[in-house]
N, C-alpha and C positions, 0 to 999 in steps of 0.2 A: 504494500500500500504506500510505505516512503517513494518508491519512485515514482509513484502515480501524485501524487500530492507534489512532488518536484517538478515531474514535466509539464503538471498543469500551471506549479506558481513561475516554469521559466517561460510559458506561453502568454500569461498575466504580463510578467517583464517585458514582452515586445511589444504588445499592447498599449502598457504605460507610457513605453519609450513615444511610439508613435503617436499618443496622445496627448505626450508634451509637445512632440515638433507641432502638432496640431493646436496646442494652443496659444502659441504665439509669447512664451515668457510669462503664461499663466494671468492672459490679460484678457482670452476668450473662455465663456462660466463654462459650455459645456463639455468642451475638450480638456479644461481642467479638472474639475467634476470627475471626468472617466478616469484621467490618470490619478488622482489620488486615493478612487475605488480600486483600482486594479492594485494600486501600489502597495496600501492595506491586504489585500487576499493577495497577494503574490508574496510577501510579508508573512502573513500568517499558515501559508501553506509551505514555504520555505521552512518554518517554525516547528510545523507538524514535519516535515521528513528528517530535518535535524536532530529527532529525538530516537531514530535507529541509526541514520548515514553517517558515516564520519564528518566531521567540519569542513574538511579541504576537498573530499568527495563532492559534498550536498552543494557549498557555496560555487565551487569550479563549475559543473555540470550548470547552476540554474544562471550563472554569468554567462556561464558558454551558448547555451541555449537563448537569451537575449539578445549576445553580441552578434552570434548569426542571424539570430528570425529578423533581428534591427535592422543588419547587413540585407538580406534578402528584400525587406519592405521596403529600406532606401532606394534599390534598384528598380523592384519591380511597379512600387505604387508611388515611389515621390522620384522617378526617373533620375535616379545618382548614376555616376559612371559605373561602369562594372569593367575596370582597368585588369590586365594582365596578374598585376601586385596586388590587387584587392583581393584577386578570386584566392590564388596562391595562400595569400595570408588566410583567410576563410577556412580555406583549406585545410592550412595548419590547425587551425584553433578546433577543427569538428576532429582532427585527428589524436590532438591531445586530450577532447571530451572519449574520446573511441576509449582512447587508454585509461583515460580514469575512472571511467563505469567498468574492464574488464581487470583493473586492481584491485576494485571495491568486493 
């Protein structure tokens, strides 16, 4: 069930992410609104898998899962470059999630 409560609070995290850039420096109510909902249950769900996962397992993974879903919606919904070194580095970061879910 920790991982299930992980991968849902690092899905929260992208969420949040893109409903900051959506809010403009939290000067728009309801795209701040969303992100500080999400930010709370991604929060408290991060809380809940923390109490079996390891520390550096739990917080890695739900970072990692952020940094990319971030990455991916920069590209695909607010049209960010999607450069040679971008993808690479992505890359990297889903490969060091790979390994730290099969050391946990």
């Amino acid at each position: 069930m920790a991982w299930i409560y992980l991968i849902v609070a690092g899905l929260l995290e992208i969420l949040w992410a893109y409903s900051m850039k959506l809010s403009e420096g939290f000067s728009r109510f309801w795209p701040s609104t969303v992100t500080i909902v999400a930010m709370i249950f991604s929060f408290g769900l991060l809380s809940l898998a923390m109490r079996t996962l390891p520390l550096g397992t739990a917080y890695t993974i739900w970072t990692g899962i952020g940094a990319i879903g971030a990455f991916v919606v920069g590209i695909l919904v607010l049209n960010e470059p999607a450069t040679a070194m971008r993808i690479l580095a992505a890359a990297m970061i889903i490969g060091g999630l790979v390994l730290m879910k099969i050391s946990s």
